[in-house]
N, C-alpha and C positions, 0 to 999 in steps of 0.2 A: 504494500500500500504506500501510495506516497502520500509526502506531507506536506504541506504549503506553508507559507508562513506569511501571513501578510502585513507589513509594518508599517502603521500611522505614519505618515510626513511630518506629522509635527514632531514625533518621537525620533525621526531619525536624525531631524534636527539637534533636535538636544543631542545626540550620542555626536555628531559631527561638532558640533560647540566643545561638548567638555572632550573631544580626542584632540584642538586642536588649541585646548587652552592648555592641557599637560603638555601640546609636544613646545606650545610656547613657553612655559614654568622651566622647563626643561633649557632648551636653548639660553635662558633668562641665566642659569645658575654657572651653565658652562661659561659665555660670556663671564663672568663674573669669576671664575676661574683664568683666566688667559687675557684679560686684560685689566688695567691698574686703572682702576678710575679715583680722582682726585676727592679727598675729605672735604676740601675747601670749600666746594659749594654746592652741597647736600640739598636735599629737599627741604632740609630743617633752617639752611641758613648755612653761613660760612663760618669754621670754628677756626681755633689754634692748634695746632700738630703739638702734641709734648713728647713723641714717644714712636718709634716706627719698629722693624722685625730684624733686618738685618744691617752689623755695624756698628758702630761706635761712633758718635757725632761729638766731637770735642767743641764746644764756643765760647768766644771771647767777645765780652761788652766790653766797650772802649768809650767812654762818655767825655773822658775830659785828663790832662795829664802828660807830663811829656816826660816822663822816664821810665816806664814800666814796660811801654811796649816790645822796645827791641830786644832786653834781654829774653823776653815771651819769643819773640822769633828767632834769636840766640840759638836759648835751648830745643825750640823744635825743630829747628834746622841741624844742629849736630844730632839730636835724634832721629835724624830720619823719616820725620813725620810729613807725609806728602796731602795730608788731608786735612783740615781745620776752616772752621766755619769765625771770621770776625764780624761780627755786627758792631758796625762804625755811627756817632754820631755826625750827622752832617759839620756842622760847627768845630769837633777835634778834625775830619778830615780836611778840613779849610785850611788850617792851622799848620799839616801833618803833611803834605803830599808827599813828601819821601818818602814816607814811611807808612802809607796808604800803597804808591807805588812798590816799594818791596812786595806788600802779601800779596798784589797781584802776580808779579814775576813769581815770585816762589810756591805758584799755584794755587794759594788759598783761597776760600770763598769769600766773598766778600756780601754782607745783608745788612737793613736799614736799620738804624736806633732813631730813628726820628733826626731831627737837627739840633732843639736846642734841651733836649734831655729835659724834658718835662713830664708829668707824671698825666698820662691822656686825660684820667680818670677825674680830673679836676677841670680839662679845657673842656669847650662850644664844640661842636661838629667843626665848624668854619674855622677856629683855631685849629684842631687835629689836622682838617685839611693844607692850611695851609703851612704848620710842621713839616709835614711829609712834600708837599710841593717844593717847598724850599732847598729841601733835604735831595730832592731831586736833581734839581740846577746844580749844587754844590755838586755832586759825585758825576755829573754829566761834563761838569767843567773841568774835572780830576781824570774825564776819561775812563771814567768805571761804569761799564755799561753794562746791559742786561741785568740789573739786580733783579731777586724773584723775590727774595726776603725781608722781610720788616719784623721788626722785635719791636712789642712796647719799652721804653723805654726803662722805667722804674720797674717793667715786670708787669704794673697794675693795668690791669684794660677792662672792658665793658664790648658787648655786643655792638655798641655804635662804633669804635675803633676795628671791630672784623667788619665788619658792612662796609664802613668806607677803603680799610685796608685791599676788600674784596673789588670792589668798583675799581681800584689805581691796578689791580693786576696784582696782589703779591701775595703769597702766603704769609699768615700769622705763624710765628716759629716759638711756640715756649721751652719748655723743660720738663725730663720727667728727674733730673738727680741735681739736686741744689751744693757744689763743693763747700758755699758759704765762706768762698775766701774774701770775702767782701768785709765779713767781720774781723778779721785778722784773729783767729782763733789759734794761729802758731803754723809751721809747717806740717807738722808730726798731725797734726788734727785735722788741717785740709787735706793729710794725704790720706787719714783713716773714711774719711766723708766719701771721699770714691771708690773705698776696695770693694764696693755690692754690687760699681758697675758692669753691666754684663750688654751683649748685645740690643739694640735697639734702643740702647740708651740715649739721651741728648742732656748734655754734660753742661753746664753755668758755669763758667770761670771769668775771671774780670782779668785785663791787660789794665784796666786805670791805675793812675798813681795811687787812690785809694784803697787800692787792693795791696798793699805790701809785700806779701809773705808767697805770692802767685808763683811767682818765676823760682823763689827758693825753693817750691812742694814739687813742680813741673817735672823734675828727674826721676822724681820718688815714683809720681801717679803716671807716667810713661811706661818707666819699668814693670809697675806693677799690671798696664794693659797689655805688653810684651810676655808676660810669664802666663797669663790668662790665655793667651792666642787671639784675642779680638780685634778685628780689623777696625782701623780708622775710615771712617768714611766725611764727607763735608752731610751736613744737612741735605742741600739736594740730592744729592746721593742716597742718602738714607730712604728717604720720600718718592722716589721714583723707583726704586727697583723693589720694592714691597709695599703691603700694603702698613698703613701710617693710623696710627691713633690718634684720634681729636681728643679737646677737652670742651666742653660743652662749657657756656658761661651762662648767667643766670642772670 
């Protein structure tokens, strides 16, 4: 005997609907496997990176100061270190071009601290804005071009500073390991602040003259990423070839 089967049109609809929303769910994940899609500008809004998967991202604030920096490139340079991320304020690089010039020859990154090192979180939009515009012209005039990176300046930021950060094109770059050599806590103690670091880390170190004890700790916390195996990488670096952690602000 045979059997027929005869199947509604609306019903076959629906089984053609939901076969060709699994083989899109589908398609959806693999994408999402094989290509790096950027934190920056989410559905939710544009955050700050503190944190990526592979690498070691060492960086340096520089805000203001004229004797800390070069022994900071001193040491990384007989180290051997081919990777380092400086977040420059516009107003030391004004000041500094030599020595803006060096980290770019010696291949380092180079990312924004604003210009006049102000803490965002107290200025107007129209202030922030025009920080950062400023901060522009300066590093444009020094010949440092392509930057992607902008750091708040004091650290402190608000979702109005990634909004407008997000509009000029840059990523917000935070931290997920604070050295706290800012506090001049000793060498012995700024080098204990970084032995947790492990990959995917993004390291806060200061090159300003307010930092002191920086360039003395430098040998100790090089060594001790050498004995670990962890690769230095710049910030960019870190953020394009893995996927990147945000910090959601509030």
């Amino acid at each position: 005997m045979n059997f027929f089967v005869v199947l509604n049109a609306r019903r076959v609809k629906q089984y053609a609907f939901i076969l060709l929303t699994a083989l899109f769910t589908a398609w959806f994940f693999y994408i999402q496997e094989i290509v790096n899609i950027p934190v920056f500008s989410t559905a939710s809004g544009p955050k700050a990176v503190y944190e990526g998967e592979k690498g070691l991202a060492l960086t340096f604030n520089i805000g203001w100061g004229d004797e800390k920096a070069v022994p900071i490139l001193d040491t990384l340079k007989s180290g051997n270190v081919k990777a380092a991320t400086f977040f420059l304020s516009g107003a030391w690089a004004e000041r500094h071009p030599d020595i803006v010039s060096r980290i770019v020859k010696e291949g380092y990154e180079i990312g924004m601290l604003g210009y006049d090192y102000e803490d965002y979180t107290d200025l107007e939009d129209r202030e922030i804005i025009k920080d950062i515009s400023k901060a522009q012209v300066a590093f444009k005039k020094l010949g440092v071009k392509k930057i992607k990176l902008v750091r708040a300046p004091t650290g402190h930021f608000d979702k109005r500073f990634l909004k407008i950060a997000d509009r000029f094109g840059y990523s917000v770059v935070h931290w997920s390991l604070d050295s706290k050599d800012w506090t001049n806590p000793g060498t012995d103690k700024i080098v204990e602040n970084l032995k947790i670091a492990e990959n995917g880390d993004i390291v806060l170190l200061h090159a300003s003259d307010s930092a002191k004890q920086t360039a003395g700790a430098l040998p100790e916390i090089l060594n001790n990423i050498h004995s670990k195996h962890l690769n230095l990488v710049t910030v960019s670096e870190m953020i394009s070839n893995s996927s990147s952690r945000s910090e959601e602000v509030k």
